[in-house]
N, C-alpha and C positions, 0 to 999 in steps of 0.2 A: 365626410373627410375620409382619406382613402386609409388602410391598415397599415403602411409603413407610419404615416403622420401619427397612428395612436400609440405607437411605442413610447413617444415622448409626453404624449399627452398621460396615457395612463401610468408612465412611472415604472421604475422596474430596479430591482436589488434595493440600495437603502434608498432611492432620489425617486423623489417626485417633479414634476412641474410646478414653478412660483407660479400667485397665481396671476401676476402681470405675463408669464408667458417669458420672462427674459433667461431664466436658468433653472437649472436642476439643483432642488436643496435635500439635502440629508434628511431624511424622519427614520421615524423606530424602523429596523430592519423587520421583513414579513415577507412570507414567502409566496412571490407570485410567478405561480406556472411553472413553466420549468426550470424556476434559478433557485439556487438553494438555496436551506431555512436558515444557515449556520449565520451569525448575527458575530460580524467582528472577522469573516474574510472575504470581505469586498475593500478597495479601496478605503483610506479615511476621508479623502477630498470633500470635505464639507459641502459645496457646491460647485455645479460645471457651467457655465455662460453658454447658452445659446448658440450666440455666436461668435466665431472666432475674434480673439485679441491681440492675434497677431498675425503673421502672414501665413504661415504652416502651420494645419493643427494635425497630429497624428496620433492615432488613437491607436491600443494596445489591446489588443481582445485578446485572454488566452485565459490556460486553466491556472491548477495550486504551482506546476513548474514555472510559470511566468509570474504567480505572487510571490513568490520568495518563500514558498512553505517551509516551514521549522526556523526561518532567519526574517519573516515574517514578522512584526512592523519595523522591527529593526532595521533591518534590509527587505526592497522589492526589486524585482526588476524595471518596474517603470519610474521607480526613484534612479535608480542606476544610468538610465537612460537620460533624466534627466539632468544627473549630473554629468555624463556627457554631450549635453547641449552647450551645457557653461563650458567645460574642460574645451571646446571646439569654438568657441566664442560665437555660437548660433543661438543664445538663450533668448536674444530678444527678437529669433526669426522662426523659432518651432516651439510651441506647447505642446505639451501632451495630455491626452484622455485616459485615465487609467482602470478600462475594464477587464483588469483580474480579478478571478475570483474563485476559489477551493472550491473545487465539485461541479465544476462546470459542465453543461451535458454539452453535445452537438445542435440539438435547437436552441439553448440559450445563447452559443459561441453565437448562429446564424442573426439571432434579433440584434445582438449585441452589435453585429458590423451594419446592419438598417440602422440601429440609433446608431452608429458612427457618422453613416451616411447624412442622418439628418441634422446631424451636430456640422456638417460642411467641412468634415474633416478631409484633406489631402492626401493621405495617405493612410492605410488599414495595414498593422501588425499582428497578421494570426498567427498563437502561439497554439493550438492545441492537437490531441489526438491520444493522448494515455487515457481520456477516460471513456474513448467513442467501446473498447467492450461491453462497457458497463450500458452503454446508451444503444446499443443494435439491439431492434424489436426483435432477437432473435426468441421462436417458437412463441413468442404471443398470441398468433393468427391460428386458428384449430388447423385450417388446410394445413399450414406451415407445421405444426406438432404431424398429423398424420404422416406427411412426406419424410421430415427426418424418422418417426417409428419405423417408416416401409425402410429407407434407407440405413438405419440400422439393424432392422430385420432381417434385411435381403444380401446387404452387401458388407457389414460390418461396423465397424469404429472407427475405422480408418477414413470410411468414406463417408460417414456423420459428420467428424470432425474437420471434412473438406468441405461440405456441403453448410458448415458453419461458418469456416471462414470465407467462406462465398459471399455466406450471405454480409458478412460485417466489410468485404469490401465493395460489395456494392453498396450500404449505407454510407461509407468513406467518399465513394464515389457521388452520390447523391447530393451530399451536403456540400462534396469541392465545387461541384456545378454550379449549385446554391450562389454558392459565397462569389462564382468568377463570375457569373451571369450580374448579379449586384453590383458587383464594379467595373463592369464593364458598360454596365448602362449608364453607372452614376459617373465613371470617367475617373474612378480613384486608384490609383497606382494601389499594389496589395506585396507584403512581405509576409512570406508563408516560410517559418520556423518549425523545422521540422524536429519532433524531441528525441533527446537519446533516452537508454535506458542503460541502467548498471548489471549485465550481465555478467562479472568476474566476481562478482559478494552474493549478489539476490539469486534466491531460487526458490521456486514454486513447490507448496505442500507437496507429502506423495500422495498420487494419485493412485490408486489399489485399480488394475485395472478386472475386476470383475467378471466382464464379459468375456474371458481367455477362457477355454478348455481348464478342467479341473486342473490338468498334469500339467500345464507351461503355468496356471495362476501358481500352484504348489513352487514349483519352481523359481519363478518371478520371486515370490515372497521371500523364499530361503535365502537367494539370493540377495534379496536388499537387508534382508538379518546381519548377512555377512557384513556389508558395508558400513550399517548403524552399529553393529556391536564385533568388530576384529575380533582373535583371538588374541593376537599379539597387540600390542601397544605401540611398538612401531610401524605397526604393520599399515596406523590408519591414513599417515603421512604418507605414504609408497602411493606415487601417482599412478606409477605403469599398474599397480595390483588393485587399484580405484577403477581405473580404463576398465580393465579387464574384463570386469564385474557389473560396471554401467555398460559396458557394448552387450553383455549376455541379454541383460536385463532388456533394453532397448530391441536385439532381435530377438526377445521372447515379445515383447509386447507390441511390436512392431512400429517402432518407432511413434507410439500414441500416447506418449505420456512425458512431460518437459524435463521431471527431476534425474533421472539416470543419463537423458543426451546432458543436460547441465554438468552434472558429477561429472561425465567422459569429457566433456568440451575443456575444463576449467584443469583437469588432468594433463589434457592434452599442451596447453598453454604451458603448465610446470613443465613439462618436459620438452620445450622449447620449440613444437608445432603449433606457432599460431597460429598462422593461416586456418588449419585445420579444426584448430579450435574455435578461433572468431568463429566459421561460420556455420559450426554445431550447435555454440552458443547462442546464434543467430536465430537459427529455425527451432531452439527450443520458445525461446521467447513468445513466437509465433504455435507451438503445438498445444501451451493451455492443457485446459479444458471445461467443459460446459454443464453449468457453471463453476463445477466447483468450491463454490462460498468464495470463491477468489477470481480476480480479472489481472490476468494479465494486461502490461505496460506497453501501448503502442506499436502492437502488433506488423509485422513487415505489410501485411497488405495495405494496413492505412498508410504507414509511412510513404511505401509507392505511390498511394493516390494524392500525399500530401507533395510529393515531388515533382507529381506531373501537374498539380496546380503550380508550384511554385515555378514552374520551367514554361509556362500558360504568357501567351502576350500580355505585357501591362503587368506583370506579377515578377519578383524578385524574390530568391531564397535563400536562408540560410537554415545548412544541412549540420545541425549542432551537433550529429553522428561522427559525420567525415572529417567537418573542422576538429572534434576531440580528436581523432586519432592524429590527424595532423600535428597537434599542440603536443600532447601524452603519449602516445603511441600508446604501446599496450595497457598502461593505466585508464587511458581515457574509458576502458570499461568496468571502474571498479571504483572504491570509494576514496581514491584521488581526487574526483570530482564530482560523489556524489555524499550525500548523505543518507541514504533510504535506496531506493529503488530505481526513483527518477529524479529526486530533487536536488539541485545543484549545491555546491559548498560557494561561500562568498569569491573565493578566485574562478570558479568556474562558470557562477552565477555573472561575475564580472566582463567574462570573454564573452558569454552571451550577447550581452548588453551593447559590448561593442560593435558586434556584428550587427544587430541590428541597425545599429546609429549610422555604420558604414555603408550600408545599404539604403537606408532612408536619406541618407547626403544624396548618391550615386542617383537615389531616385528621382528626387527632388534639384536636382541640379544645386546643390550646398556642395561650398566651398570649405570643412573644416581648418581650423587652424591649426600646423604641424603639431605633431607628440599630445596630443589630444590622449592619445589609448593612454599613453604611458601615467598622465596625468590622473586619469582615472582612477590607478591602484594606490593613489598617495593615503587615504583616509582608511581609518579602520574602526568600525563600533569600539565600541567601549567594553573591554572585556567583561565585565559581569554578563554583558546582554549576550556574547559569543556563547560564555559558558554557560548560559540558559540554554541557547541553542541545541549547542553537543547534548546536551543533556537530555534534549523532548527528542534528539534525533536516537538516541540511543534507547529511550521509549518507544517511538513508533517502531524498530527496528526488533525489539523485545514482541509488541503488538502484534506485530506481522512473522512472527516465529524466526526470526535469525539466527544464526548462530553465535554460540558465546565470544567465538572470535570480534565477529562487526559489534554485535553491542558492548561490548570491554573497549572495544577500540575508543567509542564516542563519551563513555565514559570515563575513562582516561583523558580524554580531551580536555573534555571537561573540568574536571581534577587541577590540569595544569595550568588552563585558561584563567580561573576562578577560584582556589581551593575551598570559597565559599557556599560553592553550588552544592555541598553536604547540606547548609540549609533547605533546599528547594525539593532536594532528595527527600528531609525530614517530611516537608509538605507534602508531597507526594502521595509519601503512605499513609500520612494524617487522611488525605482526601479519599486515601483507601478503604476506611475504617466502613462499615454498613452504618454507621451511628451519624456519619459524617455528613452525609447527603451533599457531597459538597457543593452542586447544581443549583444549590441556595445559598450558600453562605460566602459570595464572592465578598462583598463587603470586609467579613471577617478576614481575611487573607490577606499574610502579609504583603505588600504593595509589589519586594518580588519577586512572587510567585504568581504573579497577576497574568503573566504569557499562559504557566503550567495549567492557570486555571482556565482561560479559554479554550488549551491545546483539546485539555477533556473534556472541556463543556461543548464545546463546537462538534466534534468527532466522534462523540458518545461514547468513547472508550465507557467500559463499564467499571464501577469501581471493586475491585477485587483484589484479592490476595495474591499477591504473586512471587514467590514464594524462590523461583529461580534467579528475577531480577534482582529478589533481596541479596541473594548470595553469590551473583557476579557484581551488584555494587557494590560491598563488603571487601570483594575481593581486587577489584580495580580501583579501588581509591588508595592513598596512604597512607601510612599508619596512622599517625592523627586523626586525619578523616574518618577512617575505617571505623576505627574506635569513638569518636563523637556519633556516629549513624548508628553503630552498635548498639551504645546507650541509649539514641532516642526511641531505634526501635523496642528495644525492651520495656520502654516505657510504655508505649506506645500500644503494647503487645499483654501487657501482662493480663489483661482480663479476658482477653478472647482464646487463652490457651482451652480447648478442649476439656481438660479434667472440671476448671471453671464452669464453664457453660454446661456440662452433661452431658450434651448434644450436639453433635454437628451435621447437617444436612448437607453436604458436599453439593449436591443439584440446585440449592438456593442460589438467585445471581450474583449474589456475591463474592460465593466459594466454586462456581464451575469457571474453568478459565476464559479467561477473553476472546480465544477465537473460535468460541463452541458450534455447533451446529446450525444450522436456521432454524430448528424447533427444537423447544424443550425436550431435554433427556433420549438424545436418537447421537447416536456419531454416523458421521459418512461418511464416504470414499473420499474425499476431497479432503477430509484431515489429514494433520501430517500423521500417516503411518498406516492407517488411522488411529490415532492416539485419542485419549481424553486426557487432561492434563489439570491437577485440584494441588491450593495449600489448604495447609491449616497449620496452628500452634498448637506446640504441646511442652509439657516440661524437661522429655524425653524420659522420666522418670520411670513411669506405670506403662505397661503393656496398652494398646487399642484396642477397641476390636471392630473391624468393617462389616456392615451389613449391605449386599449387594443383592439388586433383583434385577434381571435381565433375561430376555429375548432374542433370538436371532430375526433379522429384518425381513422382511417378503422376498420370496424367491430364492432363500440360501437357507441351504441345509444344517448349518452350524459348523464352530471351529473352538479354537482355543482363546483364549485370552490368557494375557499375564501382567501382572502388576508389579512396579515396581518403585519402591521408597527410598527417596533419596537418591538414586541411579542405581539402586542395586535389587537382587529380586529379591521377588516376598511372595508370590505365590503363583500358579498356573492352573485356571481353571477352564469348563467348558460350557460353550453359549448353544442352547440346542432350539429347536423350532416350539418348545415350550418353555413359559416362564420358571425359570429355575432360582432358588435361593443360594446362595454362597456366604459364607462366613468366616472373617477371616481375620487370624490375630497379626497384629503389627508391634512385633518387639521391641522393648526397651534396646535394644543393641544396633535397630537400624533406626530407632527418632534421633532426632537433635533438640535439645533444648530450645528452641525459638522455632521460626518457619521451616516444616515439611513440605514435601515435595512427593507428592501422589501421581504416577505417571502408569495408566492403564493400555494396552497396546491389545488391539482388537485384530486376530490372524483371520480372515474372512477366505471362504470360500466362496467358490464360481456360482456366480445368480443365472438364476433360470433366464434365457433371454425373453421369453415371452413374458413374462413380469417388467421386465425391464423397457419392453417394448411399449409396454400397454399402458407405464406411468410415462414413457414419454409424447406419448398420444393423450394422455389425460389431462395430465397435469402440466405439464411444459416440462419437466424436471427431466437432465439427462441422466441415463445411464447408470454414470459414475456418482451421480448426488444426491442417491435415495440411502432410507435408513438402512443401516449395512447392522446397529444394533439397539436394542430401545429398553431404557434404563428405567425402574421401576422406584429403584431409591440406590442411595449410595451414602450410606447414614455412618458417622461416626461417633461409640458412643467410650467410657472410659470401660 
């Protein structure tokens, strides 16, 4: 039997083969090959038939943007879809297949449209492309590490990081082939949904570009000091005095790094140059970097190769880019209709929906019934479940380092949706506890908190202190609210205050923050700033004192560090090419009573290029994402 045929035979996500052979049943989710382990975001469809049940069956292949991520079982898109089959009086002439699924790579999208193929489906709905960064074999092959070292050797960063996105559109490229040569043989019409991404909220960690000349890296850095920390306070809001500062920064680095064209792009916007801003904002999206411990969303090279599939005979598109702007105009790039980075809010999740249905009529020769779209917006979840939503959106958006602006925003939502979502809140940091393990204790868990608890168990958010989310939820709920979360956290809290314990290990997982390095006790260029970021409680009472061991990374000669408690400073010391001890008291005067806020800012100097060179010939690691500092302990004791 040939290898399309065993897709279906061997089973794949949660479904296997019955074993009469008529349908696909649900069993324990496991992770085979390339589809991932996460148990609870694939479809719930119990079972799929074989064979079609009606006259049109059209299947839905895409990533976490097509599942409905963070609105997710509440809302999907291929539910949405289907209740535009009813809303068009087409329900009893189209089914649908519903292969979404969180974490979708590009070979799983690829098997997923063969088992469409072999389900006899009529039409194939690909949603994806935010996750093909994550999935380009970029520098896995040694030739391929050699060539990018020579070409960061020889020619710079500028020309790595084109020889990068080279390489991810010709795997963009590769797979559209994939997929049009498949339905082109099998004869299935294909809708290729191209994704947006929320470039006017999201921006990418700073990247410390390293490889600059000591005097423009100096430079560079002061510069972004200026931006992080104004002298004036009005001064942070002044868009033109933002521009200013992101265009230095950008001609010192040469245009190689997304966060400062971001800052200038989103500047640009306030001051009523869009144009000029979209399409700053645009090619930041696309600059990255490699890796970074971060993937940029849907990069403009895929997007092109997902257009010229979708513009391919036999293939239909819809450009969920262009139609936002159409619908939103300059919203469409901000979180008007997004909730995170890439994933839709239920009205925009909505226009999705209809665009594809419009498209699968057009394809399929379906006649919908008039006002169909309009039909569509009648229903709305149940607000408890929204304000669950807001509320994991306003998590991952914490997760993913945002600014206090977008996560107040979702939490406010929240707030107003539900003002019950303080309990969920409570959960939360229950689950936060080191004692909690909450990975186990689903059972235990109130029934709703049952989403929060897959959010983290699927994602592996790690469980930790966070210390700043404590004190923008605090601060964006209402007073009621405020004060019930208050309380529970002090409850919550009272035995982990430091004087309590003794002891604090700041590097345990529990106490380093959530977006830490990829190996224990190192920070890289790819953090934000590069920062380390740690809570802990205390009574504010007694003095601390921190004990600090540190290194400067391979290739850099040493710099400053500065620390700082609460947002304010507490100490500047310096990381030299040997292990150094630091000691350092933290006053009563800058604790707080409940959750601190320990914020370490690593000033790095220019790495040797030929270190830099030689881990990216080794190792696969670019440049930008080797240890920049390697921490020894970060112990707090009373």
């Amino acid at each position: 039997m040939g290898t399309v045929r065993r897709i279906l035979d061997e089973g794949f996500g949660p479904w296997a083969l019955s074993d009469d052979g008529t349908r696909l049943v649900r069993r324990d989710d496991r992770p085979p090959g390339e589809f991932p382990r996460q148990s609870g975001c694939w479809s719930r469809d119990e079972q799929i038939p074989v064979e079609p049940r009606k006259p049109f069956r059209v299947a839905v292949v895409g990533e976490s943007v097509a599942r409905g991520f963070l609105l997710d079982p509440v809302v999907t898109l291929p539910d949405l879809c289907r209740a535009a089959f009813r809303e068009a009086d087409l329900d009893d002439r189209l089914e649908l297949v519903d292969f979404t699924v969180n974490g979708l790579s590009a070979a799983g999208a690829a098997k997923l449209c063969r088992a469409a193929v072999e389900l006899r489906c009529a039409m194939i709905v690909l949603y994806v492309g935010n996750n093909f960064p994550r999935s380009t074999p970029w520098l896995d092959a040694p030739e391929t590490r050699r060539d990018a070292a020579r070409t960061f050797a020889g020619r710079g960063y500028a020309d790595y990081l084109d020889a990068r996105r080279e390489a991810m559109a010709a795997f963009a490229r590769d797979f559209c082939q994939e997929v049009e040569e498949l339905c082109r043989t099998a004869g299935i019409p294909l809708v290729v949904v191209v994704p947006a991404t929320n470039q006017l909220d999201w921006h990418a960690p700073w990247v410390v570009p390293t490889w600059l000349p000591d005097d423009r890296l100096a430079e560079w850095t002061a510069t972004r000091r200026r931006l992080d920390e104004p002298a004036d306070g009005d001064t942070a809001g002044d868009p033109a005095w933002r521009l200013a500062l992101a265009e230095r920064m950008t001609a010192l680095d040469g245009g190689t790094t997304a966060r400062p064209m971001e800052i200038a792009g989103r500047s640009l916007v306030r001051l009523g140059r869009e144009a000029e801003g979209v399409a700053l904002l645009s090619r930041a999206v696309s600059t990255g970097a490699d890796p970074a411990n971060y993937e940029r969303r849907c990069p403009a090279e895929v997007a092109e190769e997902l257009r010229l599939l979708g513009r391919a005979a036999g293939c239909r598109l819809v450009d969920v880019p262009a139609r936002a702007r159409e619908r939103y105009g300059i919203a469409a790039l901000g979180r008007d209709i997004f909730l995170d980075y890439c994933h839709h809010t239920l009205d925009s999740l909505r226009d999705v929906a209809a665009d594809i249905v419009a498209e699968v009529c057009a394809g399929l020769g379906l006649a919908p019934a008039p006002g169909w779209p309009e039909r569509l917006v009648r229903a709305s979840p149940p607000a408890r479940e929204m304000a669950a939503a807001y509320l994991l959106s306003a998590l991952h958006n914490q997760h993913w380092g945002q600014s206090a602006d977008i996560v107040e925003h979702w939490l406010r939502c929240a707030a107003r949706t539900d003002p019950t979502c303080v309990e969920d809140l409570a959960t939360y940091f229950t689950m936060s506890l080191p004692k909690a393990q909450f990975w186990l204790l689903g059972d235990s868990l109130a029934a709703r908190s049952d989403r929060m608890y897959w959010f983290l168990k699927n994602f592996s958010h790690l469980p930790v202190l966070d210390a700043r989310f404590a004190e923008r939820a605090l601060r964006s709920l209402p007073e009621d609210g405020g004060q019930r979360l208050a309380k529970e956290l002090d409850a919550l809290w009272r035995e982990l205050r430091v004087e309590r314990r003794g002891e604090v290990n700041l590097l345990d997982t529990f106490w380093r923050e959530r977006d830490s390095g990829p190996r224990p006790f190192t920070v890289v260029a790819g953090e934000d700033g590069p920062v380390s970021r740690y809570g802990f409680l205390t009574s504010g009472e007694l003095p601390l004192t921190l004990d600090v061991v540190l290194v400067a990374g391979p290739g850099i000669s040493g710099g400053r560090f500065d620390v700082r408690l609460n947002g304010r400073p507490c100490h500047a010391g310096e990381v030299a090419t040997a292990w150094r001890h630091e000691r350092i008291v933290l006053p009563p005067s800058l604790l707080r009573a409940g959750a601190n806020e320990l914020t370490c800012t690593w000033t790095t100097a220019g790495r040797d290029p030929e270190v830099a060179a030689a881990a990216v010939s080794t190792f696969g690691t670019g440049p930008e994402n080797q240890d920049l500092i390697r921490l020894a302990r970060m112990r707090l004791t009373p």
